[in-house]
N, C-alpha and C positions, 0 to 999 in steps of 0.2 A: 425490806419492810421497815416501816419506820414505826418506834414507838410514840405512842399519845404520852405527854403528862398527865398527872394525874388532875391538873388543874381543865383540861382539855376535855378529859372525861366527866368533870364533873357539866362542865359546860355541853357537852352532849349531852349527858342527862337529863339537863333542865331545860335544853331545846325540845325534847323528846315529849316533855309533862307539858309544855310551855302551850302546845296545840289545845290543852282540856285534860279532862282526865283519863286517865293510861292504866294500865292494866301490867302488872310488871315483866309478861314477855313482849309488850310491844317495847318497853320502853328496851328490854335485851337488844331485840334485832336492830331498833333506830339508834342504839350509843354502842352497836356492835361489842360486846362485853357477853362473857360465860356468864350461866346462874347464878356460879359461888360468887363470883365479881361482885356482880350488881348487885346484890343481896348487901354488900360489904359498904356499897357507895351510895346506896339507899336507905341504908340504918346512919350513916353519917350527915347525911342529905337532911334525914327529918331531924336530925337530933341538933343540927346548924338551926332548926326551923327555918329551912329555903324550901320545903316538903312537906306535906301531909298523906298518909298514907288515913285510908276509912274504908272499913271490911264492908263488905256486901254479899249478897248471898252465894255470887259466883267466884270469890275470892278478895283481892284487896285492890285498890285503886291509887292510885296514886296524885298527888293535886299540886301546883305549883305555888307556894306564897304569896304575898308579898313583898318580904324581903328576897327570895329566889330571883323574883323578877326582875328587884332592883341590880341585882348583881350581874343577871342576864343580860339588861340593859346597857350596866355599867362595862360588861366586857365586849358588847357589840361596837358601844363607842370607842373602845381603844382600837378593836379589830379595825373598824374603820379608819382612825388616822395613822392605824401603822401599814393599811393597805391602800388609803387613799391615792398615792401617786399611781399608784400600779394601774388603778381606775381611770385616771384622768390621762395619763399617756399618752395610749393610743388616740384620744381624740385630740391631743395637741399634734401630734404628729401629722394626722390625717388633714388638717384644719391645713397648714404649707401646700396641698395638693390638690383643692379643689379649686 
Protein backbone atom coordinates (compact mmCIF):
# COMPACT_ATOMS: atom_id res chain seq x y z
CA UNK A 1 0.00 0.00 0.00
CA UNK A 2 1.45 3.14 -0.81
CA UNK A 3 1.09 6.26 1.10
CA UNK A 4 -0.24 9.68 -0.57
CA UNK A 5 1.70 12.99 0.55
CA UNK A 6 0.17 15.20 1.95
CA UNK A 7 0.49 17.52 -1.00
CA UNK A 8 -1.31 14.57 -3.11
CA UNK A 9 -4.17 14.90 -0.74
CA UNK A 10 -4.61 18.07 -0.82
CA UNK A 11 -4.84 17.91 -4.54
CA UNK A 12 -7.48 15.21 -4.22
CA UNK A 13 -9.40 17.55 -2.34
CA UNK A 14 -9.55 20.16 -4.60
CA UNK A 15 -10.30 17.89 -7.57
CA UNK A 16 -13.12 16.49 -5.48
CA UNK A 17 -14.74 20.43 -4.81
CA UNK A 18 -13.32 21.39 -8.34
CA UNK A 19 -16.70 19.51 -10.03
CA UNK A 20 -19.27 22.41 -7.84
CA UNK A 21 -20.06 22.26 -4.63
CA UNK A 22 -19.50 19.19 -2.38
CA UNK A 23 -20.96 18.22 0.64
CA UNK A 24 -18.12 16.98 3.05
CA UNK A 25 -18.83 13.17 2.77
CA UNK A 26 -18.66 13.24 -0.93
CA UNK A 27 -15.62 14.99 -0.92
CA UNK A 28 -14.50 11.89 2.01
CA UNK A 29 -15.11 8.94 -0.39
CA UNK A 30 -13.69 11.09 -3.66
CA UNK A 31 -10.01 11.97 -1.71
CA UNK A 32 -10.62 8.58 0.14
CA UNK A 33 -9.45 10.13 3.67
CA UNK A 34 -11.42 9.18 7.36
CA UNK A 35 -13.87 11.99 8.91
CA UNK A 36 -11.08 13.23 11.48
CA UNK A 37 -8.75 13.58 8.33
CA UNK A 38 -10.68 15.67 6.10
CA UNK A 39 -12.00 17.66 8.86
CA UNK A 40 -8.00 18.42 9.42
CA UNK A 41 -7.47 19.17 5.47
CA UNK A 42 -10.39 21.21 5.15
CA UNK A 43 -9.94 23.70 8.12
CA UNK A 44 -6.44 24.10 6.44
CA UNK A 45 -7.96 24.23 2.82
CA UNK A 46 -10.17 27.26 3.67
CA UNK A 47 -7.89 28.84 5.95
CA UNK A 48 -5.12 28.88 2.56
CA UNK A 49 -8.35 30.47 1.21
CA UNK A 50 -8.14 27.77 -1.91
CA UNK A 51 -11.90 26.78 -0.16
CA UNK A 52 -14.99 28.01 1.02
CA UNK A 53 -17.06 26.26 3.12
CA UNK A 54 -21.14 27.98 3.38
CA UNK A 55 -23.68 26.26 5.89
CA UNK A 56 -27.11 25.52 4.40
CA UNK A 57 -29.94 23.95 5.94
CA UNK A 58 -28.77 20.38 5.39
CA UNK A 59 -25.20 20.94 6.51
CA UNK A 60 -22.21 22.64 5.03
CA UNK A 61 -20.81 22.78 1.63
CA UNK A 62 -17.99 23.11 0.34
CA UNK A 63 -16.68 25.53 -2.90
CA UNK A 64 -13.41 25.72 -4.73
CA UNK A 65 -11.64 29.40 -5.05
CA UNK A 66 -10.02 31.04 -7.12
CA UNK A 67 -6.79 30.74 -5.97
CA UNK A 68 -7.65 26.58 -5.26
CA UNK A 69 -8.09 26.53 -8.92
CA UNK A 70 -5.00 28.24 -9.74
CA UNK A 71 -3.05 25.76 -7.86
CA UNK A 72 -5.14 22.93 -9.18
CA UNK A 73 -4.24 24.15 -12.51
CA UNK A 74 -0.90 24.78 -11.66
CA UNK A 75 -0.25 21.08 -10.45
CA UNK A 76 -2.20 19.58 -13.44
CA UNK A 77 0.67 21.40 -15.63
CA UNK A 78 3.53 19.81 -13.83
CA UNK A 79 1.65 16.36 -13.77
CA UNK A 80 1.62 16.81 -17.29
CA UNK A 81 5.15 17.40 -18.27
CA UNK A 82 6.41 15.03 -15.70
CA UNK A 83 3.94 12.50 -17.32
CA UNK A 84 4.12 13.65 -20.69
CA UNK A 85 6.51 11.09 -22.28
CA UNK A 86 4.72 8.35 -20.77
CA UNK A 87 1.82 9.63 -23.15
CA UNK A 88 3.37 10.07 -26.25
CA UNK A 89 5.47 6.69 -26.23
CA UNK A 90 3.36 4.35 -27.07
CA UNK A 91 2.31 6.25 -30.28
CA UNK A 92 5.86 6.86 -31.27
CA UNK A 93 6.41 3.32 -30.87
CA UNK A 94 3.34 2.22 -32.78
CA UNK A 95 3.82 5.06 -35.68
CA UNK A 96 7.52 2.18 -36.83
CA UNK A 97 4.54 -0.40 -37.44
CA UNK A 98 2.04 0.68 -39.44
Amino acid sequence: MTRRSQMEIFIDILKAVADGKQKPTHIMYRANLSWTRLQKQLDFLTKQEMLINTEVDDGTIYKITPKGKEVLEYFKRIEGELYYKKRVLPTQVYVHYR
